[in-house]
Structure formats: structure tokens, C-alpha cells
MARKEDREN-986885 format. One record per residue: residue in one letter; x, y, z of N, C-alpha, C, O, CB in turn; chain. Coordinates in nm, 3 decimals, decimal comma. Glycine has a CB too. Example, Ala and Ser with C-alpha at 12.3 -4.5 7.8 and 13.67 -1.06 7.14 Angstrom:
<rs>
<vomi:A	neast:1,319	nnorth:-0,569	nup:0,780	caeast:1,230	canorth:-0,450	caup:0,780	ceast:1,320	cnorth:-0,330	cup:0,780	oeast:1,424	onorth:-0,332	oup:0,846	cbeast:1,131	cbnorth:-0,447	cbup:0,905	nuvo:A>
<vomi:S	neast:1,285	nnorth:-0,225	nup:0,708	caeast:1,367	canorth:-0,106	caup:0,714	ceast:1,290	cnorth:0,003	cup:0,787	oeast:1,341	onorth:0,114	oup:0,804	cbeast:1,408	cbnorth:-0,060	cbup:0,572	nuvo:A>
</rs>
This chain:
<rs>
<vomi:X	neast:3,625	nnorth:3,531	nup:10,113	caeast:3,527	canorth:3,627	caup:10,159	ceast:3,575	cnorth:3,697	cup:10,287	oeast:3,565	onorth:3,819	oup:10,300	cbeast:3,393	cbnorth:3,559	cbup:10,184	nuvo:A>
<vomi:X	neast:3,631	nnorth:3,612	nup:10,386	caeast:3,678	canorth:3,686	caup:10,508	ceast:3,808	cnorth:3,779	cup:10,486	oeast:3,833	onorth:3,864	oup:10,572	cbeast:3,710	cbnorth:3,580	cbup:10,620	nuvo:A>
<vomi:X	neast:3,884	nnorth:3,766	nup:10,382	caeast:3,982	canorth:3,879	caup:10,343	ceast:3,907	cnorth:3,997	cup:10,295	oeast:3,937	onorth:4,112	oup:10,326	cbeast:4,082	cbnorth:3,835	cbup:10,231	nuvo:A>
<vomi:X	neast:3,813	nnorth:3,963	nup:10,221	caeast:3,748	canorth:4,095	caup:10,152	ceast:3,698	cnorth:4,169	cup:10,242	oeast:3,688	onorth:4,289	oup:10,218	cbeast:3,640	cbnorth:4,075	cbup:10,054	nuvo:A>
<vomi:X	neast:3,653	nnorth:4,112	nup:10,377	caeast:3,512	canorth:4,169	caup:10,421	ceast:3,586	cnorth:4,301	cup:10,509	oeast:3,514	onorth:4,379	oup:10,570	cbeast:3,396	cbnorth:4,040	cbup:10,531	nuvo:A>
<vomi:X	neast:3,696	nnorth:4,311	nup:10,508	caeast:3,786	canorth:4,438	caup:10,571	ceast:3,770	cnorth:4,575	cup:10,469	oeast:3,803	onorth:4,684	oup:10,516	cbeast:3,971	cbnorth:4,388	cbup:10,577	nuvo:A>
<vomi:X	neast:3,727	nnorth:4,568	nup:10,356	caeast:3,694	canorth:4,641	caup:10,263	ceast:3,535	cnorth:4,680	cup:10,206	oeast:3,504	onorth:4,735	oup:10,101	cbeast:3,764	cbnorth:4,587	cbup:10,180	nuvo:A>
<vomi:X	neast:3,442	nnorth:4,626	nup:10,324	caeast:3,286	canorth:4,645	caup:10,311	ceast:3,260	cnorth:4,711	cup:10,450	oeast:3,299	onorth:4,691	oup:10,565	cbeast:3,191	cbnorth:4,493	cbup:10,286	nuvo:A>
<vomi:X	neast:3,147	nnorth:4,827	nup:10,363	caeast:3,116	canorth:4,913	caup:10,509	ceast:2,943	cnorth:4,865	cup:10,512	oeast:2,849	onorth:4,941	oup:10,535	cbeast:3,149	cbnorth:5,135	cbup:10,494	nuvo:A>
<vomi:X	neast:2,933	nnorth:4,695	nup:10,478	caeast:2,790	canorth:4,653	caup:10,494	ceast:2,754	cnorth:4,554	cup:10,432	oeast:2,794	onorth:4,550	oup:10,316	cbeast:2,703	cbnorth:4,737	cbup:10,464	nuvo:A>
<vomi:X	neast:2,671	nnorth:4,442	nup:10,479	caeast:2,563	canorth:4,322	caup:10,392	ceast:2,454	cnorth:4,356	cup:10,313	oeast:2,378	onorth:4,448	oup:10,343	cbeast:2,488	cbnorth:4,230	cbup:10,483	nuvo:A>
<vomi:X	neast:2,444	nnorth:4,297	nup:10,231	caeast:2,294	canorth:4,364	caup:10,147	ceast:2,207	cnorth:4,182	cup:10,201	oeast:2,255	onorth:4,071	oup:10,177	cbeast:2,324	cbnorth:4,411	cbup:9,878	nuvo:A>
<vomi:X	neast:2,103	nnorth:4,206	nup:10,259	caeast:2,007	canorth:4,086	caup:10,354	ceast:1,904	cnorth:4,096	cup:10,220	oeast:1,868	onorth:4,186	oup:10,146	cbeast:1,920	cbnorth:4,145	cbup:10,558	nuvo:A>
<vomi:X	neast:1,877	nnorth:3,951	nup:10,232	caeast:1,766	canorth:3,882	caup:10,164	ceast:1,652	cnorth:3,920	cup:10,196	oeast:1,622	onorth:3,929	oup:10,315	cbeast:1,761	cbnorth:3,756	cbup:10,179	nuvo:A>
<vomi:X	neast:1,552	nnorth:3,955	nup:10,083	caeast:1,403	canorth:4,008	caup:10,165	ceast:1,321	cnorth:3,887	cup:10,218	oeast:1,222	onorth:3,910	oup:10,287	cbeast:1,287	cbnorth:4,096	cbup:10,052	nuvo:A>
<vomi:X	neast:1,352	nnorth:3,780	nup:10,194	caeast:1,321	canorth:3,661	caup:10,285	ceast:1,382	cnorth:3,702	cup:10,461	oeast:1,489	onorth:3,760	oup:10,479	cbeast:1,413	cbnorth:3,508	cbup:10,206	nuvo:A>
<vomi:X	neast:1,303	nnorth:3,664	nup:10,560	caeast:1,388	canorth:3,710	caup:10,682	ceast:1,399	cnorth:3,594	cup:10,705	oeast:1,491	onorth:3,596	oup:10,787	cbeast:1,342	cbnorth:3,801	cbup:10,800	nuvo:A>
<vomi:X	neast:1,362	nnorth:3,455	nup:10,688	caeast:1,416	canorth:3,333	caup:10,707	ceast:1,590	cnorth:3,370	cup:10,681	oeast:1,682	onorth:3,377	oup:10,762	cbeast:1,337	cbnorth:3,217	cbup:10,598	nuvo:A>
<vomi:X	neast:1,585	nnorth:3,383	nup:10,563	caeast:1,699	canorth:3,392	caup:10,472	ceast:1,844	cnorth:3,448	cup:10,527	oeast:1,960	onorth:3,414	oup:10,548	cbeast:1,653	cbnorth:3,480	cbup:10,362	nuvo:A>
<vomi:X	neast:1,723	nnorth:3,596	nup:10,537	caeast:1,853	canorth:3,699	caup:10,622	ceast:1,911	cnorth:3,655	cup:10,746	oeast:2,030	onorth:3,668	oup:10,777	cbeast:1,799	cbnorth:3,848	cbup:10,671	nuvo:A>
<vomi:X	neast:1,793	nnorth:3,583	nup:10,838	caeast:1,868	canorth:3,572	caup:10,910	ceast:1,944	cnorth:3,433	cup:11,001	oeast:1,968	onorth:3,418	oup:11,121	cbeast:1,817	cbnorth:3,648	cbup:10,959	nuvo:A>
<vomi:X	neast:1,966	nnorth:3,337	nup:10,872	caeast:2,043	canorth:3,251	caup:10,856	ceast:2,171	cnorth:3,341	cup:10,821	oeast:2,268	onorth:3,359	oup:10,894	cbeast:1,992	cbnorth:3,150	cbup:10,761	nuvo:A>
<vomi:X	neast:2,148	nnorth:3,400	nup:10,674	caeast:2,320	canorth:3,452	caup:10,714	ceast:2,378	cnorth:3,560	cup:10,800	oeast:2,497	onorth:3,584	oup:10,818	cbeast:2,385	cbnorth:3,495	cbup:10,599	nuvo:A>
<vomi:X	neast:2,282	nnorth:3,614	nup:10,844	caeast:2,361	canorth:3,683	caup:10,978	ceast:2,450	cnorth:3,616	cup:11,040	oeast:2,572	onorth:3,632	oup:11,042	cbeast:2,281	cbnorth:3,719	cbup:11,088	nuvo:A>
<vomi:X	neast:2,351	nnorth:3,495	nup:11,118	caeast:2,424	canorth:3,391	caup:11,221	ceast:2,520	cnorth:3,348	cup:11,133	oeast:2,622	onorth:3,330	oup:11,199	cbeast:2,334	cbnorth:3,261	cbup:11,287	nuvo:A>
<vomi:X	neast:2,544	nnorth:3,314	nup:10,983	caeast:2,658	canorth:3,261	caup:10,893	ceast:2,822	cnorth:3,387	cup:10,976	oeast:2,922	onorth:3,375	oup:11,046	cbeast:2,592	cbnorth:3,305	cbup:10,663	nuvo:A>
<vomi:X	neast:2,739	nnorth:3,498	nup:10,895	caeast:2,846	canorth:3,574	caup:10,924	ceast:2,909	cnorth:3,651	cup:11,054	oeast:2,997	onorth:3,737	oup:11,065	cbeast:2,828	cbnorth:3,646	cbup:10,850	nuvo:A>
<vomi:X	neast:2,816	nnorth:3,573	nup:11,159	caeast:2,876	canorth:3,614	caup:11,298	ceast:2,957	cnorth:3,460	cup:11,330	oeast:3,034	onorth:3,448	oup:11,425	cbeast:2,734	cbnorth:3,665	cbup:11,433	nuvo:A>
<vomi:X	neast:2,932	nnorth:3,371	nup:11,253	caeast:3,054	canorth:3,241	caup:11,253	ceast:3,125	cnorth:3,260	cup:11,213	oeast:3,229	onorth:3,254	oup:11,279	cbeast:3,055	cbnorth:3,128	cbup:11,206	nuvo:A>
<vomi:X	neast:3,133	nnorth:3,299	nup:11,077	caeast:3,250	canorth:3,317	caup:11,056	ceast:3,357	cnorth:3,442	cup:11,050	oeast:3,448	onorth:3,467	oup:10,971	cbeast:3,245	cbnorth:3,268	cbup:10,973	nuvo:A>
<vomi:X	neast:3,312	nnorth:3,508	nup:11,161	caeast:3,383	canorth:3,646	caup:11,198	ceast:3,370	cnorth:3,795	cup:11,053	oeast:3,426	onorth:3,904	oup:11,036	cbeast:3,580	cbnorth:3,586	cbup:11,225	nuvo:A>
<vomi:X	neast:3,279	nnorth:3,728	nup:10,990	caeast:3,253	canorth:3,875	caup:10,871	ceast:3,227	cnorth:4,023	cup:10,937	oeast:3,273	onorth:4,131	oup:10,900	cbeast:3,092	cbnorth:3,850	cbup:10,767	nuvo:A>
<vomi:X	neast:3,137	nnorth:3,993	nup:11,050	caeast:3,139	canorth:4,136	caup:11,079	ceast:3,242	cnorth:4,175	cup:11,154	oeast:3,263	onorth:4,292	oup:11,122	cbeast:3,028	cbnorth:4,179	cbup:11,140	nuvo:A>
<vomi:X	neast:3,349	nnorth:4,130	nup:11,271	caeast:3,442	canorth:4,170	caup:11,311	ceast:3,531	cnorth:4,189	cup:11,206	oeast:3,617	onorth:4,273	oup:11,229	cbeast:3,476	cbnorth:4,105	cbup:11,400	nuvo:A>
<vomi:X	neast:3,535	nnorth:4,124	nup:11,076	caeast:3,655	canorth:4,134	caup:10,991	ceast:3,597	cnorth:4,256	cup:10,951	oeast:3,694	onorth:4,315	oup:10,904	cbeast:3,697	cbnorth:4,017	cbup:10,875	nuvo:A>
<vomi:X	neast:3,494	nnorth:4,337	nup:10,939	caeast:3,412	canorth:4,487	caup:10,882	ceast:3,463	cnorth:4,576	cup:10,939	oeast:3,511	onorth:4,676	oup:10,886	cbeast:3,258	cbnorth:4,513	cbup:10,907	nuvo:A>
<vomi:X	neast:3,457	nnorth:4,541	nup:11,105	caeast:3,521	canorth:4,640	caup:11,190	ceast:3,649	cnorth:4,683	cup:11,167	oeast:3,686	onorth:4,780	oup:11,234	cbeast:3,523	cbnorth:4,601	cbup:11,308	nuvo:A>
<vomi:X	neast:3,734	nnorth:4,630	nup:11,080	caeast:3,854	canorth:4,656	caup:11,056	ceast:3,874	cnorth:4,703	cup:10,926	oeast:3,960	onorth:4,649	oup:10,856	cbeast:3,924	cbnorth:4,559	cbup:11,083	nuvo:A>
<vomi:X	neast:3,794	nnorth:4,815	nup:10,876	caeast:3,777	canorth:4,902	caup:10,724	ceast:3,868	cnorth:4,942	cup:10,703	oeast:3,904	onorth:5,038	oup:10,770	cbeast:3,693	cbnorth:5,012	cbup:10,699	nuvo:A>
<vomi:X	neast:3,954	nnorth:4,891	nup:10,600	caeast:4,039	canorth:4,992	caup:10,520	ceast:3,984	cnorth:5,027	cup:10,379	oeast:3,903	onorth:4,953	oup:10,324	cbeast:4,184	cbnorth:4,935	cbup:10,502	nuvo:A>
<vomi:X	neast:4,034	nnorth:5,154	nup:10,313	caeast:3,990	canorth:5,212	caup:10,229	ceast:4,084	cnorth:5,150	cup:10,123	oeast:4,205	onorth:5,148	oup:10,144	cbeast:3,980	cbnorth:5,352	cbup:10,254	nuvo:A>
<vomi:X	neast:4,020	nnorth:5,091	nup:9,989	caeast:4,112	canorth:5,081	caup:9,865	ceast:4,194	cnorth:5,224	cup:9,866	oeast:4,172	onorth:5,330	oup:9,925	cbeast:4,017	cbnorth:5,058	cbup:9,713	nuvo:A>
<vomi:X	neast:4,293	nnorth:5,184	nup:9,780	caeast:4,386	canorth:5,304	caup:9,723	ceast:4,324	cnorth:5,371	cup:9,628	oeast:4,317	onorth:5,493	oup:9,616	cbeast:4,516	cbnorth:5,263	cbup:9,662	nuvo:A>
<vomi:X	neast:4,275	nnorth:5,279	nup:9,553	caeast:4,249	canorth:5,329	caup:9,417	ceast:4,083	cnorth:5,400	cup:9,422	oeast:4,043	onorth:5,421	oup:9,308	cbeast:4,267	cbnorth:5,187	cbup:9,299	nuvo:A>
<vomi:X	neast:4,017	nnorth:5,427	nup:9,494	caeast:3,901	canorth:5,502	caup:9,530	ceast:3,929	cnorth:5,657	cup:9,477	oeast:4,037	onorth:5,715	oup:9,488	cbeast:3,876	cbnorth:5,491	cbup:9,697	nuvo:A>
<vomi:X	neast:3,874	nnorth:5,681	nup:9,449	caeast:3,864	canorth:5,811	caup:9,408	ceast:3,842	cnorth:5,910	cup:9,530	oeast:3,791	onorth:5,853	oup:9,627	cbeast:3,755	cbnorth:5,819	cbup:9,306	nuvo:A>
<vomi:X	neast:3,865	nnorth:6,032	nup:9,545	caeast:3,886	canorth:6,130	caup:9,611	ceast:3,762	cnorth:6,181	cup:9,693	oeast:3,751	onorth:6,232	oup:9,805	cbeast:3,937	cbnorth:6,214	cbup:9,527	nuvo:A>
<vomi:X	neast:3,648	nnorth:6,138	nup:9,566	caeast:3,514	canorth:6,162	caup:9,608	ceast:3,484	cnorth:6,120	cup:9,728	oeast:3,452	onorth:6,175	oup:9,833	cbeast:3,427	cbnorth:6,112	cbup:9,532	nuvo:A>
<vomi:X	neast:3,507	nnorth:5,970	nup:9,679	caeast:3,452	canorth:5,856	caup:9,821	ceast:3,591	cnorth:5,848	cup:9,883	oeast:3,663	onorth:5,782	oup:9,810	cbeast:3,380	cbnorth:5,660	cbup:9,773	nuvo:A>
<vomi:X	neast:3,653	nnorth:5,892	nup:9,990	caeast:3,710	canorth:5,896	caup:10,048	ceast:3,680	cnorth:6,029	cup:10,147	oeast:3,702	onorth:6,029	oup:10,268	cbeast:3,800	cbnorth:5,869	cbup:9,982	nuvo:A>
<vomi:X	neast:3,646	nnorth:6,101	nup:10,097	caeast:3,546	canorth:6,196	caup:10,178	ceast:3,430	cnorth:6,162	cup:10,207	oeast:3,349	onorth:6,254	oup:10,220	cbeast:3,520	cbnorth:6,307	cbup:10,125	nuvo:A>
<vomi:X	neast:3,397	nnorth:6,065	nup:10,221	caeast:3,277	canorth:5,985	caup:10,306	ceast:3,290	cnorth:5,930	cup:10,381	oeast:3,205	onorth:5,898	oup:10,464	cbeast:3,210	cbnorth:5,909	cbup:10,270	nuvo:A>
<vomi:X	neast:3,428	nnorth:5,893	nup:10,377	caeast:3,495	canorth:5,788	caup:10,508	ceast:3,600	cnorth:5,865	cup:10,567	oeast:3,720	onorth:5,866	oup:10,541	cbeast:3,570	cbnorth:5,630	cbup:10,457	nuvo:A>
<vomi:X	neast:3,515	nnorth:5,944	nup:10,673	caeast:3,569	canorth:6,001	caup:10,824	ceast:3,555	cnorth:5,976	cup:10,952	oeast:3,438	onorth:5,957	oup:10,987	cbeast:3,544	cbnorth:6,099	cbup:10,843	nuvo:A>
<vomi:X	neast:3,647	nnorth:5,969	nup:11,044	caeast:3,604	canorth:5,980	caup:11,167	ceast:3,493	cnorth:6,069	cup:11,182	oeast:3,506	onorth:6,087	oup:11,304	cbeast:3,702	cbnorth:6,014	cbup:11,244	nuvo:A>
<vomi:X	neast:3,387	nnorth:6,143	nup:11,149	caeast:3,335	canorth:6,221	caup:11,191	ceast:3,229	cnorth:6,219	cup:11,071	oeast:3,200	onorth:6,327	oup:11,021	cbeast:3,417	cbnorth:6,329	cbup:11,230	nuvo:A>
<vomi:X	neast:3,172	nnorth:6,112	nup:11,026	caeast:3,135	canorth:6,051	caup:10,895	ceast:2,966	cnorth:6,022	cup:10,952	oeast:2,894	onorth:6,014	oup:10,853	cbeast:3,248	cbnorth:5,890	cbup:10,844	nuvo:A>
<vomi:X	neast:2,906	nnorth:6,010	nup:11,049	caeast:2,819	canorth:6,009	caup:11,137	ceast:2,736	cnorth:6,178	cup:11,137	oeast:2,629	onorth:6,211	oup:11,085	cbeast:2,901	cbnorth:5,959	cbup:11,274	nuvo:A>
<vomi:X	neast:2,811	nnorth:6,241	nup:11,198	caeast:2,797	canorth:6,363	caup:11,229	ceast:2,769	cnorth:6,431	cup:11,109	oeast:2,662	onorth:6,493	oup:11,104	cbeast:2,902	cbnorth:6,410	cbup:11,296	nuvo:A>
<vomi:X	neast:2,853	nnorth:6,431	nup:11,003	caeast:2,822	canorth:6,455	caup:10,843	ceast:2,699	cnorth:6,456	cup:10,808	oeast:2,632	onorth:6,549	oup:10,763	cbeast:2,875	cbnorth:6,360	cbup:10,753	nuvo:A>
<vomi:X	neast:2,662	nnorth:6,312	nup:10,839	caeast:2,563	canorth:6,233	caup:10,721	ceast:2,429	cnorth:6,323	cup:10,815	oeast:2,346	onorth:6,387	oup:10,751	cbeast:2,562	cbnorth:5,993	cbup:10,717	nuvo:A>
<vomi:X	neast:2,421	nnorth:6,317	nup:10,971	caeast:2,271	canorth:6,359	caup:11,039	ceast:2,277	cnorth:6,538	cup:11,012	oeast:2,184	onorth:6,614	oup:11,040	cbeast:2,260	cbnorth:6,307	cbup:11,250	nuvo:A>
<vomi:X	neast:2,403	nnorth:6,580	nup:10,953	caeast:2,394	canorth:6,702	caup:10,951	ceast:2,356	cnorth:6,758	cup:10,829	oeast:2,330	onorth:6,878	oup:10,819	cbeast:2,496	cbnorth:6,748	cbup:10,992	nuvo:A>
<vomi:X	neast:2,350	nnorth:6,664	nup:10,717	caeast:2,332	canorth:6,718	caup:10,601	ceast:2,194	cnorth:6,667	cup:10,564	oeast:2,137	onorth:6,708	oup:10,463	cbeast:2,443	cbnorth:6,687	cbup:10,505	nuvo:A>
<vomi:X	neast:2,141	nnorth:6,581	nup:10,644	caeast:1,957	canorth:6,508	caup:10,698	ceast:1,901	cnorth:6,653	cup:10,727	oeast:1,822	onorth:6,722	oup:10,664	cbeast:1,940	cbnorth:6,374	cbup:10,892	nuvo:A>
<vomi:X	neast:1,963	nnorth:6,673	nup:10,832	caeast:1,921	canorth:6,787	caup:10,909	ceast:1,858	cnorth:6,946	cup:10,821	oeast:1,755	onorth:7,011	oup:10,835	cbeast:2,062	cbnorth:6,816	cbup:10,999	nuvo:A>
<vomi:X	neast:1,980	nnorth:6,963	nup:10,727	caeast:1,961	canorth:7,069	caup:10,649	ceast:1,850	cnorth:6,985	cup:10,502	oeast:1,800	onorth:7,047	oup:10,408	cbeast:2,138	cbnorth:7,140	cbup:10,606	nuvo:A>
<vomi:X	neast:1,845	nnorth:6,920	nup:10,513	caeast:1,745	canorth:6,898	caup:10,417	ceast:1,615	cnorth:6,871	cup:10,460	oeast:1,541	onorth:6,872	oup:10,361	cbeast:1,779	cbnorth:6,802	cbup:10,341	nuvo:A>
<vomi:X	neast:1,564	nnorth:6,852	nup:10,546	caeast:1,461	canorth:6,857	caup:10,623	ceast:1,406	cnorth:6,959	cup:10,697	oeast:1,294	onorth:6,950	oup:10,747	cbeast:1,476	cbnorth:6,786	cbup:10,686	nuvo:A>
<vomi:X	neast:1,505	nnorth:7,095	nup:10,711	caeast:1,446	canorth:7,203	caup:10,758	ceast:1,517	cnorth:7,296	cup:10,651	oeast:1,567	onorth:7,403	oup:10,686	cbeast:1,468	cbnorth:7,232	cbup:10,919	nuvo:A>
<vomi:X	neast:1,521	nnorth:7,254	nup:10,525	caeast:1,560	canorth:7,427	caup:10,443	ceast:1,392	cnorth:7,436	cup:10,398	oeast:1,350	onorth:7,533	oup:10,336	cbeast:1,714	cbnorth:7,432	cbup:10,251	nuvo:A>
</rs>
């Protein structure tokens, strides 16, 4: 799991919050989210989703909020 987790841009949490947040504390032991911080993109991703993952991937996402909320 800690090799993979360099290739997740996120946890999906239990709707129990007991639950969730046992494995939070799991995965701040065992370094899952620092291993997150270190995203690399598969190769084999398609072109699509790789244009989602930008430095400037933030700015994108509130800008295209933005135009959909005031067209």
C-alpha cells in the first residue's frame, strides 16, 4: 500500500467517523499521506487525465466553478 500511495491524489473515508478517523491516524503512521505528497502520474493515463494534473490544477478547477456559477 505505501508503494502505491505515490500514485493517489486521495482516501475515500468511511461514513462511520469512528471509522474514518481511525484510519486517518492509520495512515498518518504509516506515512500514506506523505507517500501522496510525492504524485507521480502513471504512463499509461491517457492524455485526458493528464491535463488535470498541473501545477496550476487549483486555479483551473475554481476557474471553471467560477464560470459555471455566474454564466
Amino acid at each position: 500500500m505505501f508503494k502505491q500511495a505515490v500514485y493517489w491524489r486521495g482516501v475515500q473515508l468511511y461514513k462511520n467517523p469512528y471509522k474514518s478517523a481511525k484510519f486517518i491516524l492509520w495512515c498518518l503512521k504509516e506515512n500514506i499521506f506523505s507517500q501522496m505528497g510525492k504524485f507521480k502520474i502513471y504512463e499509461d493515463l491517457s492524455n485526458n487525465f493528464k491535463k488535470d494534473i498541473k501545477p496550476n490544477g487549483v486555479d483551473e478547477f475554481w476557474r471553471k466553478i467560477e464560470e459555471y456559477l455566474y454564466v
